[in-house]
MOPAC internal coordinates of N, CA, C and O (Angstrom, degrees):
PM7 1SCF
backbone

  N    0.0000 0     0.00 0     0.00 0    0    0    0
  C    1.4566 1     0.00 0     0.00 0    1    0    0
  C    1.5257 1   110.31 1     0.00 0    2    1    0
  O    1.2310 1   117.16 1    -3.72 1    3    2    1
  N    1.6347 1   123.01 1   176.28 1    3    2    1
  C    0.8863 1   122.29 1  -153.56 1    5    3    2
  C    1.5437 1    94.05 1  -105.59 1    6    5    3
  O    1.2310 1   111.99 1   -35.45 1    7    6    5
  N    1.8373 1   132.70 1   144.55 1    7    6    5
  C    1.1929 1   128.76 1  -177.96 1    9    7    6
  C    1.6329 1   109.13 1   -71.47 1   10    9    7
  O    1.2310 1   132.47 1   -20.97 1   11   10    9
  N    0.9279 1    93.51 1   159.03 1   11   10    9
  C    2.1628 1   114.78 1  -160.68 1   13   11   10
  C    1.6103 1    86.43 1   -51.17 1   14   13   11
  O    1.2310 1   109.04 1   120.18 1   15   14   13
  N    1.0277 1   138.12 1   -59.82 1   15   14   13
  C    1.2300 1   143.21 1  -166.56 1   17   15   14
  C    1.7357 1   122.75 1   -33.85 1   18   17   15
  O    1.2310 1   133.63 1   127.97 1   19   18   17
  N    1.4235 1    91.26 1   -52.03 1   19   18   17
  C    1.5117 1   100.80 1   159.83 1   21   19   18
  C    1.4681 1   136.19 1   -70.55 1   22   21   19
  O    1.2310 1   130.71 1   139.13 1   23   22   21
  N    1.4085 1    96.93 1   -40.87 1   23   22   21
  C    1.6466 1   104.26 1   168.46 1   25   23   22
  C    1.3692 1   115.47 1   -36.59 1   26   25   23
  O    1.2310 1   124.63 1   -17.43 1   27   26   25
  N    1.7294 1   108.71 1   162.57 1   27   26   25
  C    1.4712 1   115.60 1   148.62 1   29   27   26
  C    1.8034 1   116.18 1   -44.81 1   30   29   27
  O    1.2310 1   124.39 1   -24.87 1   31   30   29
  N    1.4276 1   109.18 1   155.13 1   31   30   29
  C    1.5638 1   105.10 1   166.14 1   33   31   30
  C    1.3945 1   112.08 1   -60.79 1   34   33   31
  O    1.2310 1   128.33 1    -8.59 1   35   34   33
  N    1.1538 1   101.56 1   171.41 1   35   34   33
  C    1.3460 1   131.14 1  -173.30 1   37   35   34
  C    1.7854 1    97.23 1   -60.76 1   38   37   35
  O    1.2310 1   100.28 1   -56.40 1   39   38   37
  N    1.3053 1   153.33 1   123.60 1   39   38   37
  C    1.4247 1   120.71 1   162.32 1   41   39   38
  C    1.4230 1   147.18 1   -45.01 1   42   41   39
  O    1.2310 1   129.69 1  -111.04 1   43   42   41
  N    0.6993 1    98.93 1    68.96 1   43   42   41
  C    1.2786 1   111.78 1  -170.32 1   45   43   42
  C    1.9048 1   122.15 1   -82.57 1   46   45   43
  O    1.2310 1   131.90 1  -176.02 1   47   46   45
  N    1.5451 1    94.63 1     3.98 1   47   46   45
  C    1.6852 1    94.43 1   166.12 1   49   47   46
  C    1.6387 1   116.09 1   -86.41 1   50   49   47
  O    1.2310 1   123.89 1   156.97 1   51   50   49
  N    1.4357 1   110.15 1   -23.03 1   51   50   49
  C    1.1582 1   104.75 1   163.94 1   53   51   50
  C    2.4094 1   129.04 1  -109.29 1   54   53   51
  O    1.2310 1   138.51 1   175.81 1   55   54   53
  N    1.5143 1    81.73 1    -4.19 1   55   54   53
  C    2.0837 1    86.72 1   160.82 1   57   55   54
  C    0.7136 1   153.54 1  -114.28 1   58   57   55
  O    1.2310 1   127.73 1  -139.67 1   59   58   57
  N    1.4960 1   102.72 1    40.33 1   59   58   57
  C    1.6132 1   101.96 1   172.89 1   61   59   58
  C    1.8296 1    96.26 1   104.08 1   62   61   59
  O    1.2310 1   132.04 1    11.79 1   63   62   61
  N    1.4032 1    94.35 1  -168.21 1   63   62   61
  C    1.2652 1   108.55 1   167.18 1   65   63   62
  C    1.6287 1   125.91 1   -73.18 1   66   65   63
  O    1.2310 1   123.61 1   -22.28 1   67   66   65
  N    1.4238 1   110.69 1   157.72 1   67   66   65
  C    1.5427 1    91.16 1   177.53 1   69   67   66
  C    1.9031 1    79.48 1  -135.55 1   70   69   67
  O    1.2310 1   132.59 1   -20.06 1   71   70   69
  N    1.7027 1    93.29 1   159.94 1   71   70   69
  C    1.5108 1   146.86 1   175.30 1   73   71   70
  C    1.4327 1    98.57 1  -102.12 1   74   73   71
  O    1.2310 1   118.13 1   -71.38 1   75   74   73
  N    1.3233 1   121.16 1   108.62 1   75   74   73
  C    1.5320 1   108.77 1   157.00 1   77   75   74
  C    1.6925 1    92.71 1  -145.02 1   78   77   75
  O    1.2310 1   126.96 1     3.05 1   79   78   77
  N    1.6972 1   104.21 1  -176.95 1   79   78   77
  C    1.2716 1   134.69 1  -164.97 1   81   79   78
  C    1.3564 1    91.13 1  -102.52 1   82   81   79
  O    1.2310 1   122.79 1   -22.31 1   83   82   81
  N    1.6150 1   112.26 1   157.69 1   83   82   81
  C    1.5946 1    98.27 1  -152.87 1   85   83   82
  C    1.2192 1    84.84 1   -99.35 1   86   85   83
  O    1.2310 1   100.62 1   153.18 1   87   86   85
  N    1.5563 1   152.77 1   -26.82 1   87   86   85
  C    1.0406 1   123.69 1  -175.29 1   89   87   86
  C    1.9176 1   124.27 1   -72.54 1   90   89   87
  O    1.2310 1   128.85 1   168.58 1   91   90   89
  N    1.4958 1   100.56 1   -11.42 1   91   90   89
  C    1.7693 1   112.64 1   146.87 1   93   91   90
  C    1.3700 1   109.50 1   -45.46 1   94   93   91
  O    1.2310 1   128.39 1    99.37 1   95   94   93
  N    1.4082 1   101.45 1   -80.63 1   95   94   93
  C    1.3752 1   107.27 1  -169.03 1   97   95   94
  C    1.1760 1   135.59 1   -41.01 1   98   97   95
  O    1.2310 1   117.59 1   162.57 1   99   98   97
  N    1.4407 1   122.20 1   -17.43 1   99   98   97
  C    1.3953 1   132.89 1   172.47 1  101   99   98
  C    1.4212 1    95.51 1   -57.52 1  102  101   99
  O    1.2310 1   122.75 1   109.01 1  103  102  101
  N    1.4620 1   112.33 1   -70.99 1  103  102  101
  C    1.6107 1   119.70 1  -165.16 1  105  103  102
  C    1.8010 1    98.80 1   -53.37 1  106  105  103
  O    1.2310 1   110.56 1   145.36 1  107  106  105
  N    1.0956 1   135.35 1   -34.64 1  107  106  105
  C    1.5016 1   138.56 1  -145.85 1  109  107  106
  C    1.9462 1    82.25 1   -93.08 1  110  109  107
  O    1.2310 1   130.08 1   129.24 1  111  110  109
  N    0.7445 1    98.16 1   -50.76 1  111  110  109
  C    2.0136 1    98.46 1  -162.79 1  113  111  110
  C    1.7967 1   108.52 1   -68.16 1  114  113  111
  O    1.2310 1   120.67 1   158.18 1  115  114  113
  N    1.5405 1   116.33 1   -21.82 1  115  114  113
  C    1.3153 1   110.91 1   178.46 1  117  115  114
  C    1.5199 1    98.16 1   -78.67 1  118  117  115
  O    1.2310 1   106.52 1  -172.08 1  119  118  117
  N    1.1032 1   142.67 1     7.92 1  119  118  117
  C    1.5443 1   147.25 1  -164.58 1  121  119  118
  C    1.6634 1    95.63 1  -107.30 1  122  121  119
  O    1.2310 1   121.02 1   163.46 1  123  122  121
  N    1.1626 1   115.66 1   -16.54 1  123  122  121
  C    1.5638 1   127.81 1  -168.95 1  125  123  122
  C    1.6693 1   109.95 1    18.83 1  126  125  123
  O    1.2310 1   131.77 1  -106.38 1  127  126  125
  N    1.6058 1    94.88 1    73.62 1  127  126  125
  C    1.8271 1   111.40 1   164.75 1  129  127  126
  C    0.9986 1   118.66 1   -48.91 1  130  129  127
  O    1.2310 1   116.79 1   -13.90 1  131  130  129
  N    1.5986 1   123.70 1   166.10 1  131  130  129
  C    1.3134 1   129.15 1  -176.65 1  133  131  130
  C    1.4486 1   111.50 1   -74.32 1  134  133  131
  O    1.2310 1   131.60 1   128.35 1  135  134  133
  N    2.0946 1    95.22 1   -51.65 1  135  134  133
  C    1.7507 1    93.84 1   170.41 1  137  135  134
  C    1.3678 1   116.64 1   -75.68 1  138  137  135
  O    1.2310 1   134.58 1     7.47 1  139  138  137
  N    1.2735 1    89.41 1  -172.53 1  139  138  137
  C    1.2907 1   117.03 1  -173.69 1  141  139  138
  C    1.4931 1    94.97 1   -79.07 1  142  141  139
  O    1.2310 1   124.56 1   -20.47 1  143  142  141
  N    1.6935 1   108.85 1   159.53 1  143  142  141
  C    1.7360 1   133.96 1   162.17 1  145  143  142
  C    1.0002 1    95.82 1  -126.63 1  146  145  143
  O    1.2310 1   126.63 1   -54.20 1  147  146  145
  N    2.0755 1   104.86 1   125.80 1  147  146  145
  C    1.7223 1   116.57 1   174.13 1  149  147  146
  C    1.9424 1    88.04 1  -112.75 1  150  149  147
  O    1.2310 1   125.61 1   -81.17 1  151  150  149
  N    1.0460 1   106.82 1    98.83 1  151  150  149
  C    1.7751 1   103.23 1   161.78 1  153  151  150
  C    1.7139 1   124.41 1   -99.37 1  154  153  151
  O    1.2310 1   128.86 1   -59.19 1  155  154  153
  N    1.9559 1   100.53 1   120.81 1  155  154  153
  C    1.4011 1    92.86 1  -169.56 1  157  155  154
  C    1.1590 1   104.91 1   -80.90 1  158  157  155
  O    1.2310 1   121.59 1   -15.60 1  159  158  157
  N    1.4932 1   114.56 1   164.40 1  159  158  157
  C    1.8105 1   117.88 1   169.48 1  161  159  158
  C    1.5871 1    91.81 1  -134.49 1  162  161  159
  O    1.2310 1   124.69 1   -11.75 1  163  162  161
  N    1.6384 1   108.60 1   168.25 1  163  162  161
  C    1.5589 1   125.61 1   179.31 1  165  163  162
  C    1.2404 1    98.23 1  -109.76 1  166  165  163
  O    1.2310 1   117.32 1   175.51 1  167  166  165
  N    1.2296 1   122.70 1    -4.49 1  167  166  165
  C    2.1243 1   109.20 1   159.15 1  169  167  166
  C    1.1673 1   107.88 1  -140.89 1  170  169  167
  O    1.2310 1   126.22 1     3.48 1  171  170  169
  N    1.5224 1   105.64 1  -176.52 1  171  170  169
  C    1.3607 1   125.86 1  -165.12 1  173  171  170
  C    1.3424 1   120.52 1   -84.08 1  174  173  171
  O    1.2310 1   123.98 1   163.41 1  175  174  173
  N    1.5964 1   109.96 1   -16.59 1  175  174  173
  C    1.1771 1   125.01 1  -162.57 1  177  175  174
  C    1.9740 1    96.22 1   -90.26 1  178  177  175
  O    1.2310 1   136.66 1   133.28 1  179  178  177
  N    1.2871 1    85.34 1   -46.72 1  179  178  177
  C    1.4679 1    78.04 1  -167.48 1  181  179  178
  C    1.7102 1   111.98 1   -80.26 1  182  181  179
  O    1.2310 1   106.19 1   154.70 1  183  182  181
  N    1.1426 1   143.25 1   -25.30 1  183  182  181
  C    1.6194 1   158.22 1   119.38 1  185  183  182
  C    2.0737 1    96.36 1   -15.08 1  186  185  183
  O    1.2310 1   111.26 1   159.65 1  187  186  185
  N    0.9644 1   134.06 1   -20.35 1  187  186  185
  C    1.4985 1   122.77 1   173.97 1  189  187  186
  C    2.0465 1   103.31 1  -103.09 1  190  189  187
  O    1.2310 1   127.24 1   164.79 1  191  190  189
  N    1.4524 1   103.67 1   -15.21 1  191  190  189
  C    1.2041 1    93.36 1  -156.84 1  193  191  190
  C    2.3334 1    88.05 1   -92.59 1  194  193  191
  O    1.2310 1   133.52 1   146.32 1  195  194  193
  N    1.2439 1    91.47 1   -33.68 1  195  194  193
  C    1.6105 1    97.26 1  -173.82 1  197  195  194
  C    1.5018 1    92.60 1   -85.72 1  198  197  195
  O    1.2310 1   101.81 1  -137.25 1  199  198  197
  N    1.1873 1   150.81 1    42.75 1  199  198  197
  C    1.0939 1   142.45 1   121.64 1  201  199  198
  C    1.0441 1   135.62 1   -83.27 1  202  201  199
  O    1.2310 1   126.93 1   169.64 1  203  202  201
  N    1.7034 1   104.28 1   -10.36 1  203  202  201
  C    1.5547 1   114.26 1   165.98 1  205  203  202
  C    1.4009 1   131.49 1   -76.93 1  206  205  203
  O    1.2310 1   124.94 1   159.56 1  207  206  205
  N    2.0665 1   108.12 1   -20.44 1  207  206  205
  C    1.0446 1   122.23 1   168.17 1  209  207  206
  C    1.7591 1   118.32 1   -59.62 1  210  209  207
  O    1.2310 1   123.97 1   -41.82 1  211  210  209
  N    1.2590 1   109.99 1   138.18 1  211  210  209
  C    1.6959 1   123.82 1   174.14 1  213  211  210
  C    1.3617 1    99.85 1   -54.87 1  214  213  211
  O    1.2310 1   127.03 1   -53.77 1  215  214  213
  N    1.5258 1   104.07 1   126.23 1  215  214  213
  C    1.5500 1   118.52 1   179.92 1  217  215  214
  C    1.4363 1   139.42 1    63.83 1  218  217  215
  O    1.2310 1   126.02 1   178.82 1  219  218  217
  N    1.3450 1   106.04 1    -1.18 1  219  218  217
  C    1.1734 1   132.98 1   167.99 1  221  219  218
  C    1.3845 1   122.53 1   -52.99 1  222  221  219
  O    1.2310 1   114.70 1   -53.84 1  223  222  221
  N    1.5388 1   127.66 1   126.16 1  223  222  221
  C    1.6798 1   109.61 1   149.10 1  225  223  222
  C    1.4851 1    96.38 1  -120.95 1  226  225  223
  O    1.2310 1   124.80 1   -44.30 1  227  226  225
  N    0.9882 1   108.40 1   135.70 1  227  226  225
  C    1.5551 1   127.46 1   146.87 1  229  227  226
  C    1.6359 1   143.11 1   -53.18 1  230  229  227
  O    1.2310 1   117.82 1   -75.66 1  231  230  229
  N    1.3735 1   121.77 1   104.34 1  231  230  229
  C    1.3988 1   101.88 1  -164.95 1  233  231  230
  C    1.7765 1   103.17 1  -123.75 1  234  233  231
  O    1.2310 1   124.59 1   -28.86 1  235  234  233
  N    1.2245 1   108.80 1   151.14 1  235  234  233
  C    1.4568 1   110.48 1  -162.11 1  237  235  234
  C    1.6367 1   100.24 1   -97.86 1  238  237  235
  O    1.2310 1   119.70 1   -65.85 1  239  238  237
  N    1.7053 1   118.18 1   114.15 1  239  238  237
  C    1.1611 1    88.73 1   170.85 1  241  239  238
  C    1.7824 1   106.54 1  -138.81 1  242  241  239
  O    1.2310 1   113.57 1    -1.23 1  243  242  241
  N    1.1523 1   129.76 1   178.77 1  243  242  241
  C    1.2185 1   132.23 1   170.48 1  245  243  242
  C    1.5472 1   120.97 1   -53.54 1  246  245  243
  O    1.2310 1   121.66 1   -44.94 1  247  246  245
  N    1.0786 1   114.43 1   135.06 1  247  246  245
  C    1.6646 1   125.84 1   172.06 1  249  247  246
  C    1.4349 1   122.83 1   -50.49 1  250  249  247
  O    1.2310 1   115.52 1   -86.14 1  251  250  249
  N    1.0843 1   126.10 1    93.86 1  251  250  249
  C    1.6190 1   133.82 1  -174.51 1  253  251  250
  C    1.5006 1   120.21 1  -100.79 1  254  253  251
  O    1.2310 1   112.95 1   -39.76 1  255  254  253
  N    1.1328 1   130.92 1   140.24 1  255  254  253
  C    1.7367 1   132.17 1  -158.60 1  257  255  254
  C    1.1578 1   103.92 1  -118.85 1  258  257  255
  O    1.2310 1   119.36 1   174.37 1  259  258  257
  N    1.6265 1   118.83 1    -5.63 1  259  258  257
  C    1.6178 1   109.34 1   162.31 1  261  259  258
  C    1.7465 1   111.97 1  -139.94 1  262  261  259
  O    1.2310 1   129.69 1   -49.10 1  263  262  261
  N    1.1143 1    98.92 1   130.90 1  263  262  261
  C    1.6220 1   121.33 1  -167.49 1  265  263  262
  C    1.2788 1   111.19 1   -35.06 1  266  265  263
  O    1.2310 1   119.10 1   144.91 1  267  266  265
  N    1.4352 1   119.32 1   -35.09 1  267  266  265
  C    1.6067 1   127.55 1  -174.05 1  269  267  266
  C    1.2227 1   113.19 1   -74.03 1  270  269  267
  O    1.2310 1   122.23 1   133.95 1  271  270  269
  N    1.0678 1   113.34 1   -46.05 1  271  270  269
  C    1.7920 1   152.41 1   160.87 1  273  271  270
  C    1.5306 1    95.85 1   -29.92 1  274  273  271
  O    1.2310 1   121.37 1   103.79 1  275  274  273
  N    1.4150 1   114.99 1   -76.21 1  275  274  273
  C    1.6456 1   119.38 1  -178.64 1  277  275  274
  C    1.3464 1   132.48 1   -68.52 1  278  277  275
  O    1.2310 1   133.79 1   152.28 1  279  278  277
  N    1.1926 1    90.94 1   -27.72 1  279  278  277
  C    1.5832 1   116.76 1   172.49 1  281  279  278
  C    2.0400 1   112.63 1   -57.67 1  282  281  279
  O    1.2310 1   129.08 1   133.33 1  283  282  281
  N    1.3071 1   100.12 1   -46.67 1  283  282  281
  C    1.5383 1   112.09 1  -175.66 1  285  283  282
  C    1.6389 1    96.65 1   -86.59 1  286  285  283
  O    1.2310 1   116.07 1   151.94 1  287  286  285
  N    1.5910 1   125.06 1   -28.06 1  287  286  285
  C    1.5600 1   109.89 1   179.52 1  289  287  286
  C    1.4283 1   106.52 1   -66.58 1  290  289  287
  O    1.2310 1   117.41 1   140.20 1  291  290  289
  N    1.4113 1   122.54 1   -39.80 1  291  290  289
  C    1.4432 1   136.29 1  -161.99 1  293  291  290
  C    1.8589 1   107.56 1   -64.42 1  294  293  291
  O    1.2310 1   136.84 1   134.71 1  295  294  293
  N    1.2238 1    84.99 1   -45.29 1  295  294  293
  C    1.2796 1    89.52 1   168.93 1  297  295  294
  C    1.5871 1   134.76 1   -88.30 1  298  297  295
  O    1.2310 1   122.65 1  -171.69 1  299  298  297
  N    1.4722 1   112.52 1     8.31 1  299  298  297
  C    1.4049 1   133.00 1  -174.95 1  301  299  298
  C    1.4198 1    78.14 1   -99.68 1  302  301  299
  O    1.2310 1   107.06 1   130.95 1  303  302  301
  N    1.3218 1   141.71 1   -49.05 1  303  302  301
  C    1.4884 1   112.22 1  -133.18 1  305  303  302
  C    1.3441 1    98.98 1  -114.62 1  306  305  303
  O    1.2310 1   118.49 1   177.61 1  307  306  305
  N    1.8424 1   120.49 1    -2.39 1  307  306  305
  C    1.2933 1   127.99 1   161.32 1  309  307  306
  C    1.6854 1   115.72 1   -75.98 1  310  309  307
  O    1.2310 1   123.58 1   161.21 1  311  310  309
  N    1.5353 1   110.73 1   -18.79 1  311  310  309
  C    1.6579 1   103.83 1   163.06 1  313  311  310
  C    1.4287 1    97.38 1   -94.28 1  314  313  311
  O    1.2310 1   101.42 1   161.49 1  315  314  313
  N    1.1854 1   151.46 1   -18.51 1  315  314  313
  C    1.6340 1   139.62 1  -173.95 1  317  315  314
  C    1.4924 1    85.78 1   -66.06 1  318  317  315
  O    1.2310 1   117.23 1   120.11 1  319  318  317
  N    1.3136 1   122.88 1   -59.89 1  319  318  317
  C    1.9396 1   111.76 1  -174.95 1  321  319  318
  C    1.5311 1   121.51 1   -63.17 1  322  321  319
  O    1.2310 1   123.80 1   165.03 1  323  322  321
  N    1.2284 1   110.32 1   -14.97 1  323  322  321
  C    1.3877 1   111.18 1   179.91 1  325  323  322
  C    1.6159 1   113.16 1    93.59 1  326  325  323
  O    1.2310 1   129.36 1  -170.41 1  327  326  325
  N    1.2905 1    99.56 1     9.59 1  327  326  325
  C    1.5994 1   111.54 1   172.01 1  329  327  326
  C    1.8339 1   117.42 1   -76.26 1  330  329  327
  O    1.2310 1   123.67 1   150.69 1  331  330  329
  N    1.2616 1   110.57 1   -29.31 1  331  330  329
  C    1.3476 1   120.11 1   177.95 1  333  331  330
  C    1.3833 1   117.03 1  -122.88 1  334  333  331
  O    1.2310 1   116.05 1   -37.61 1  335  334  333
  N    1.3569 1   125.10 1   142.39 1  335  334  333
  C    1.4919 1   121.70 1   177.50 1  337  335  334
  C    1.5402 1   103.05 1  -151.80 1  338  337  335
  O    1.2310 1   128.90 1   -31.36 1  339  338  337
  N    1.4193 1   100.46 1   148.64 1  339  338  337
  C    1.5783 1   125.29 1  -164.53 1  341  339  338
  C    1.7869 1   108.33 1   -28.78 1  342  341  339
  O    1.2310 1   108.82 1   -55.93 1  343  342  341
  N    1.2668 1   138.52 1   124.07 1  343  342  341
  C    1.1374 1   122.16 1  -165.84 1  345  343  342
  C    1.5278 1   135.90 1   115.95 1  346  345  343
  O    1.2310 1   117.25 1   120.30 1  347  346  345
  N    1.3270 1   122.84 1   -59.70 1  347  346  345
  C    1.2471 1   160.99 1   170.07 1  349  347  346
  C    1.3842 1    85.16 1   -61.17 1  350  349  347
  O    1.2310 1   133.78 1   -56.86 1  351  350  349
  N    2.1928 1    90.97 1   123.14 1  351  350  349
  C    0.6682 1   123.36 1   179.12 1  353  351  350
  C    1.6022 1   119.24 1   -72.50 1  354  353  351
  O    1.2310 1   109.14 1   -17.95 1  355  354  353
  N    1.6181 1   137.95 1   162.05 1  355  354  353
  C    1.3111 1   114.00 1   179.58 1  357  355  354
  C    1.7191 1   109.96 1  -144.24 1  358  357  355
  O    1.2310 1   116.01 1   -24.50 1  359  358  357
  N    1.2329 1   125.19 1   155.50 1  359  358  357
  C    1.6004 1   101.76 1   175.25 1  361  359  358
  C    1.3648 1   100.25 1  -129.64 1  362  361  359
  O    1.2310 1   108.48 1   -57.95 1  363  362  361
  N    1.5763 1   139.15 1   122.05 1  363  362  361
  C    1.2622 1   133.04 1  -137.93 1  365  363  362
  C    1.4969 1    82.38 1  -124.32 1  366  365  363
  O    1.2310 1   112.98 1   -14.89 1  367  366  365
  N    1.3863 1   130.87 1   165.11 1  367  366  365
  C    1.2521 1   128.37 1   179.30 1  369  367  366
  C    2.0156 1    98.57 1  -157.75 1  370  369  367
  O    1.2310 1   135.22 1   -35.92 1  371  370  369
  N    0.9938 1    88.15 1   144.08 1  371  370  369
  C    1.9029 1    89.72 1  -166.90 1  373  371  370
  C    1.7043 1   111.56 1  -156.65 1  374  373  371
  O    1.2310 1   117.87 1   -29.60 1  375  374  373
  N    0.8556 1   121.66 1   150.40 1  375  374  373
  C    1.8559 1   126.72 1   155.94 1  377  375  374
  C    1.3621 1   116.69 1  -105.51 1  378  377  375
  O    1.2310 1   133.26 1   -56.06 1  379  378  377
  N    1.6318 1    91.98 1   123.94 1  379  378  377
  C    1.7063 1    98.37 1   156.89 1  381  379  378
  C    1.5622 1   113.45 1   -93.31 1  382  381  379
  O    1.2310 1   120.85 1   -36.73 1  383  382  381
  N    1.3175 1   115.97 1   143.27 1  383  382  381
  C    1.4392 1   141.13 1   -15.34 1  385  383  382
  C    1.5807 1   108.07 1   -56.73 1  386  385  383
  O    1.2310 1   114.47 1   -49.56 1  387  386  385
  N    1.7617 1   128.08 1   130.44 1  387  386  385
  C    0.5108 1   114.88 1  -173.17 1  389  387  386
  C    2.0437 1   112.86 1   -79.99 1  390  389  387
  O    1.2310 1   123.76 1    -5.14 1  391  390  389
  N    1.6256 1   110.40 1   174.86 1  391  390  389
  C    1.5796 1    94.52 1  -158.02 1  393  391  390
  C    1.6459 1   126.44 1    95.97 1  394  393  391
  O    1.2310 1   130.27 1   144.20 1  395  394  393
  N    1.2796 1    97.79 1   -35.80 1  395  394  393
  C    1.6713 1    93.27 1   177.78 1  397  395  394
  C    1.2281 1   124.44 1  -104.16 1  398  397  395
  O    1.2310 1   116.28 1   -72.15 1  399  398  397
  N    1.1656 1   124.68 1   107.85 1  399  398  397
  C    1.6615 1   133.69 1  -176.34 1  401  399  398
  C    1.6147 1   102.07 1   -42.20 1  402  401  399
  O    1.2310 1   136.68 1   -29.85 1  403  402  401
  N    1.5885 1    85.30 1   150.15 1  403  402  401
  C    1.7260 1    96.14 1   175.47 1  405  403  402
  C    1.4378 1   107.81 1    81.47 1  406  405  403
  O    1.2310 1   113.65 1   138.70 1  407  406  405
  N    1.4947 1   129.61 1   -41.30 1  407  406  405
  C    1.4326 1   101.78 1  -174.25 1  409  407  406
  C    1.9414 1   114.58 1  -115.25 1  410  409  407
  O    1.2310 1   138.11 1   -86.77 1  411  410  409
  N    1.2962 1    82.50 1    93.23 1  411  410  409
  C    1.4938 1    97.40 1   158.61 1  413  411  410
  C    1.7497 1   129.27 1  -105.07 1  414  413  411
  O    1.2310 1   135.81 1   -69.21 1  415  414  413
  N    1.1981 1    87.00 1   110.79 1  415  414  413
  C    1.6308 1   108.59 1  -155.90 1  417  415  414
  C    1.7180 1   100.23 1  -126.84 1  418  417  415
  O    1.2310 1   118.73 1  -142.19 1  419  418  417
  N    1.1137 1   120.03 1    37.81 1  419  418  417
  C    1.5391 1   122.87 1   173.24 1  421  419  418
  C    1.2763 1   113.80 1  -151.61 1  422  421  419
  O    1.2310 1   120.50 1   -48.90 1  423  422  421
  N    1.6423 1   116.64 1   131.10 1  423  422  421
  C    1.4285 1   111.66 1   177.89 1  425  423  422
  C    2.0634 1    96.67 1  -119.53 1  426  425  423
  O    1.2310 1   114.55 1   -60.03 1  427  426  425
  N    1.0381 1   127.93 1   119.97 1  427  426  425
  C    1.6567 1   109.94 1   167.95 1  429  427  426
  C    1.7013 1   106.27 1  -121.97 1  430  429  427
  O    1.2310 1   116.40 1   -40.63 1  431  430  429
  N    1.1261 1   124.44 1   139.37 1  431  430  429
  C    1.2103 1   137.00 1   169.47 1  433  431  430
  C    1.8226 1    94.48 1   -82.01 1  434  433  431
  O    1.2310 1   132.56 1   -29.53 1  435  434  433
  N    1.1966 1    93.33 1   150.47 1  435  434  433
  C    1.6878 1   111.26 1   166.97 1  437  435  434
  C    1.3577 1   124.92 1  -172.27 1  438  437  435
  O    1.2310 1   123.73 1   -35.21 1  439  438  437
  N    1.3138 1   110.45 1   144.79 1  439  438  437
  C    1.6992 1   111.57 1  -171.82 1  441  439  438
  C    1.5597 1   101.86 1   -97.64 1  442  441  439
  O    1.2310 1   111.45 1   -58.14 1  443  442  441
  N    1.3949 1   133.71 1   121.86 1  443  442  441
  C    1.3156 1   125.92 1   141.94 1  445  443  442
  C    1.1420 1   147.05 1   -13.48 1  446  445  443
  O    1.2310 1   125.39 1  -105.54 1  447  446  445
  N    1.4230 1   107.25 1    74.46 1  447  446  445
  C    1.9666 1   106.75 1  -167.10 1  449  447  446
  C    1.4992 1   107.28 1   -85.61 1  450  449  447
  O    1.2310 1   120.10 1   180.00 1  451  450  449

């Protein structure tokens, strides 16, 4: 099959918010979804550059070495902004190994506990 990257987005007109990796998000934001896209970055530089993307917010978060690990910061720091709340559905999108451009090869649904 073809890697996530190419695919359609994630659905995201009908789940909620989505979490993706910003080089997803490029492909996911020309689709201009209903929800929202929260994409984390580990600097400042790159969090100024995905704010230019359509529909995008940008969230700044710490560098994590295991997917589960980032997965729960991303989503800590999308309710610290008031972007996520208890409930709300989410569609997270990521590559293992995480760090390496190009391979995003994970889709997980998750509810906000």
């Amino acid at each position: 099959p073809p890697p996530l990257s190419h695919t359609p987005p994630p659905p995201t007109n009908t789940l909620g918010e989505t979490l993706c990796p910003y080089t997803t998000l490029f492909r996911s934001s020309r689709y201009r979804p209903k929800s929202d896209i929260i994409s984390c970055a580990t600097t400042e530089k790159v969090c100024r550059q995905l704010s230019l993307t359509w529909g995008v917010t940008p969230l700044l978060i710490k560098e994590e070495k295991d997917a589960y690990g980032l997965f729960d910061k991303a989503i800590a720091a999308a309710e610290k902004k008031g972007l996520l709340s208890k409930g709300d559905l989410t569609v997270i999108t990521s590559g293992v190994p995480i760090g390496i451009s190009g391979t995003t090869n994970m889709i997980k649904v998750q509810n906000v506990v």
